[in-house]
C-alpha positions in Angstrom: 240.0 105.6 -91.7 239.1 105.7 -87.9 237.6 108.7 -86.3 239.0 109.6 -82.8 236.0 109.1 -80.6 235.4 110.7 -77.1 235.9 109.5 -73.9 232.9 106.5 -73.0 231.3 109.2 -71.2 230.1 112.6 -73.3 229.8 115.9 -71.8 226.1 117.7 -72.4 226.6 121.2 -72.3 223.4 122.0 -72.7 223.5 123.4 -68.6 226.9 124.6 -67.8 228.3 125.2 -64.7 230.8 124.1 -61.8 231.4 120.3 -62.2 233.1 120.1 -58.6 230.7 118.9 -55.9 228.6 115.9 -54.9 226.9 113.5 -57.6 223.6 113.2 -57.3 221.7 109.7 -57.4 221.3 109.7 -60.9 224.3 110.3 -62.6 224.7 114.3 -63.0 227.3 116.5 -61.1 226.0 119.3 -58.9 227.7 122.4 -58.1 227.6 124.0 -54.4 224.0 125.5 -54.8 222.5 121.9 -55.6 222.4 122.7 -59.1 222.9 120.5 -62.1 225.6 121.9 -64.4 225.4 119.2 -66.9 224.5 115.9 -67.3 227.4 112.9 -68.2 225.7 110.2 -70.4 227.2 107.1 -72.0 227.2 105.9 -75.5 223.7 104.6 -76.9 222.8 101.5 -76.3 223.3 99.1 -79.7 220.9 97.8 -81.4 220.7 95.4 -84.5 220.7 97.6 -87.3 217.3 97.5 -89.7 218.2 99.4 -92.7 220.9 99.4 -95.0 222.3 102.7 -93.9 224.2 102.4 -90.5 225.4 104.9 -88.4 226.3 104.7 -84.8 227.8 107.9 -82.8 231.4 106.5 -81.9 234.4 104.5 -82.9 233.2 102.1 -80.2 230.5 100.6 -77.7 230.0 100.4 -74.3 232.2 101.6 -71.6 235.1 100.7 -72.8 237.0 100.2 -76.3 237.4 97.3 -78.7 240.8 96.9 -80.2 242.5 100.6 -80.5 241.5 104.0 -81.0 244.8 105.0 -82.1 245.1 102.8 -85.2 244.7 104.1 -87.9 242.0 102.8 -89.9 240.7 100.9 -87.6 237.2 99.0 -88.3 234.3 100.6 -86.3 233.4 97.4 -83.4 229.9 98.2 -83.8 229.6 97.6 -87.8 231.7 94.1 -86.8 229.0 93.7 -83.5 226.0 94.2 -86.0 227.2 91.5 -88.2 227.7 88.8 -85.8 224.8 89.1 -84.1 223.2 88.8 -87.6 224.8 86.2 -89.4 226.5 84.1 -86.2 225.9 82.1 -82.5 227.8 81.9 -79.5 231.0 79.3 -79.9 231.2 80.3 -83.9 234.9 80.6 -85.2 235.7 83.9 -86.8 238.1 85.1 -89.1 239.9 88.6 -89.4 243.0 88.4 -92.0 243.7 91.9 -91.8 243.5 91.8 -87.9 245.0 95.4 -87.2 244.3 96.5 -83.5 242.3 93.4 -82.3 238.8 95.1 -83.2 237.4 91.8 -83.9 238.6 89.8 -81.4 237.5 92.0 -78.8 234.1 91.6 -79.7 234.1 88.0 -80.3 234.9 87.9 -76.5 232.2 90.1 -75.9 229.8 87.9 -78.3 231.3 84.6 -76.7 232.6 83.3 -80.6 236.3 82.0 -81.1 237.9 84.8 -82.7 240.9 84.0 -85.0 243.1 87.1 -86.1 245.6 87.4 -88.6 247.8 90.2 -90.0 251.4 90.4 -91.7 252.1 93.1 -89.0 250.7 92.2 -85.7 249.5 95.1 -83.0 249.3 92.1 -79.9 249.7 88.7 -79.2 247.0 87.2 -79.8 247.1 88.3 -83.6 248.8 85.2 -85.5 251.2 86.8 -88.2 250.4 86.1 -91.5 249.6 86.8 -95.0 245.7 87.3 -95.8 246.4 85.3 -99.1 247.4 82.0 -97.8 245.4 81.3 -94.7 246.6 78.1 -92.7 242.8 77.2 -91.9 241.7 74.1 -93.2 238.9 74.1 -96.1 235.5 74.2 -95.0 236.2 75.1 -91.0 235.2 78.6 -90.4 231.8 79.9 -89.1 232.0 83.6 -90.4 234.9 85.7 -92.3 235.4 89.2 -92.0 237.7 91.7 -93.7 238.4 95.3 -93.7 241.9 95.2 -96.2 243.9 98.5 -96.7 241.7 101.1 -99.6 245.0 101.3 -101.6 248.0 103.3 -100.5 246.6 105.8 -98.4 248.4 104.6 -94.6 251.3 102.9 -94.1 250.2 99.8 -92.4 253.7 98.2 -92.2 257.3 98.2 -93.5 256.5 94.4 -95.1 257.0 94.7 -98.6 254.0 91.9 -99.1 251.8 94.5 -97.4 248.4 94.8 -100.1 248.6 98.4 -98.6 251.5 99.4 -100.4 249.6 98.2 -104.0 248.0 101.2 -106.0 244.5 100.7 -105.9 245.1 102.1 -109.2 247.0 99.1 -110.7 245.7 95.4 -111.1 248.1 93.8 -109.1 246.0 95.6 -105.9 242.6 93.7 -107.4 244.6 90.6 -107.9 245.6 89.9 -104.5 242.4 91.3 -103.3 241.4 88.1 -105.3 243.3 86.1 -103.8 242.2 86.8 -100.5 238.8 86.3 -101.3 239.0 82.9 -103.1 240.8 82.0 -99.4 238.0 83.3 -97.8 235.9 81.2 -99.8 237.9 78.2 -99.1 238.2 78.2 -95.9 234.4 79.2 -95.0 231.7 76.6 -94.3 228.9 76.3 -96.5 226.2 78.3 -96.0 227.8 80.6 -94.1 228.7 84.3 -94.7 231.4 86.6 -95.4 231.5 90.8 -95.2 233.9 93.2 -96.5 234.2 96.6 -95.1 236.0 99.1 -97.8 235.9 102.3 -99.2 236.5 104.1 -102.5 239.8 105.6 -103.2 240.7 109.3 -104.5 243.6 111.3 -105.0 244.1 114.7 -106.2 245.4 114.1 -109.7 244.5 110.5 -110.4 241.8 108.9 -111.4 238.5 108.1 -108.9 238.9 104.3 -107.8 235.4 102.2 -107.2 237.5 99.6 -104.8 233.7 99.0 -103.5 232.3 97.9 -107.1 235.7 96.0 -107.7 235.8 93.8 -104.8 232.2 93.7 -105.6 232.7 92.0 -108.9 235.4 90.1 -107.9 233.4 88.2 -104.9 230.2 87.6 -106.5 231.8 85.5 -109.1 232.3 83.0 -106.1 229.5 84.1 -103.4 225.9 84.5 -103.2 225.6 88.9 -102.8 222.9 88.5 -99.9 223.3 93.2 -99.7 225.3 96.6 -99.7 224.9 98.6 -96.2 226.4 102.0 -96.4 228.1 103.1 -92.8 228.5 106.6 -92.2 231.5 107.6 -91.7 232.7 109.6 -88.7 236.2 110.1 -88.9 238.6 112.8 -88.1 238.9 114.5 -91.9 234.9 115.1 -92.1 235.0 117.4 -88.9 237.4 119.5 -90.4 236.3 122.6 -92.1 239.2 123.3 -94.2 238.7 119.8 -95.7 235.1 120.8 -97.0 236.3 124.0 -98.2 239.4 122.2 -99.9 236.1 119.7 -101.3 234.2 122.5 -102.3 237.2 124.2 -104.4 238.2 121.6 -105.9 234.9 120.1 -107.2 235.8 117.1 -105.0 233.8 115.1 -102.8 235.1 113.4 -99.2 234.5 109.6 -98.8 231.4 110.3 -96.3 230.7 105.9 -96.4 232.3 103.1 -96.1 230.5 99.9 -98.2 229.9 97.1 -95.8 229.6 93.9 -98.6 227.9 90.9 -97.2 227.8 87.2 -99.1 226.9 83.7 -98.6 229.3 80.9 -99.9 225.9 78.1 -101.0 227.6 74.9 -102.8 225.1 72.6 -104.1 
């Protein structure tokens, strides 16, 4: 799931006052009396993330946004930003199969790589429309692949019945066309080169808790070299909400506070 991040620009109300009057040289409002009411500040600057557990203020970086707030479940662009400054160079080709709102193209232009986006439902037009389990990429052409698929049947993604995100994370035929889209990830990818999977785990009130992060696990490391698990924090809508805990609390549940962020390299002899 997305959160629904602020405005570029944050509001410190530390100092509170009039925000009507002139702006002074360094960024902060004053009020008649040549006061400073409060202070505006932007998002933090990013930085390559040096630990396994990430966490970045805001759906997005810099002044603007990268694909669209307003999808839901949406892939943070600063977990997608980390990984290609990591793992890629400028002119790379990358590959989103579950495109959604653009995320990834939008900062493969900021990155300078050729971003390639796919999805059975596309948001724009440059998304290509297509099914994540037959990818019309030739074998061996891709610099980096990256996918965040649907965490079983909890939004409504489309109305194509082919949609994965109308499979029951709690039935097989969900893990077995997750499969699929991993052996194409491994086809199409160049050797040496990586692939990431953003997911999380799946629960319900009533059914059984789903480890999609372990099964997609399994299911990739029988192909790829695991190179780590990164644990983003997640900082989405739901978490903010204190009826939610409560609901958590009662009902000896816990809220998916992470997503996993899977990383592998595809090394052929």
């Amino acid at each position: 799931m997305s959160d629904t991040p602020k405005d570029s620009y944050i509001e410190d109300r530390t100092h509170r006052g009039s925000s009507s009057g002139p702006r002074s040289h360094d960024g902060a409002s004053r009020n008649r009396r040549g006061k400073k009411p409060f202070k505006l500040w932007q998002r933090p600057e990013l930085r390559v993330q040096s630990t396994t557990l990430w966490e970045y203020p805001s759906q997005h970086y810099g002044l603007g946004m990268q694909g669209d707030k307003n999808y839901k479940g949406a892939t943070p662009s600063w977990v997608i930003w980390n990984l290609l400054q990591r793992y890629t160079r400028e002119g790379d080709k990358i590959v989103d199969p579950m495109c959604g709102s653009g995320t990834t193209l939008d900062v493969c232009k900021d990155l300078k790589r050729v971003g390639v986006g796919f999805d059975l439902a596309p948001t724009r037009e440059d998304i290509q429309r297509n099914d994540a389990r037959t990818l019309p990429l030739a074998n061996n052409s891709v610099d980096f692949f990256f996918m965040d698929p649907p965490y079983s049947t909890h939004i409504e993604y489309s109305d194509d019945p082919a949609c994965i995100g109308k499979l029951d994370a709690w039935n097989q035929e969900y893990y077995g066309s997750m499969e699929k889209v991993i052996k194409e990830s491994f086809r199409v990818l160049k050797n040496r080169r990586y692939m990431a999977i953003y997911v999380s785990d799946s629960f319900k009130k009533g059914k059984p808790f789903c480890p999609i992060g372990f099964e997609l696990f399994s299911i990739a490391r029988k192909l790829y070299k695991p190179v780590d698990i990164v644990s983003v924090v997640r900082h989405n809508a739901s978490l903010k909400k204190g009826n939610f805990h409560t609901a958590a609390v009662e009902g000896n549940f816990f809220l998916r506070g992470f997503n996993y962020l899977m990383i592998f390299k595809k090394e052929l002899p």
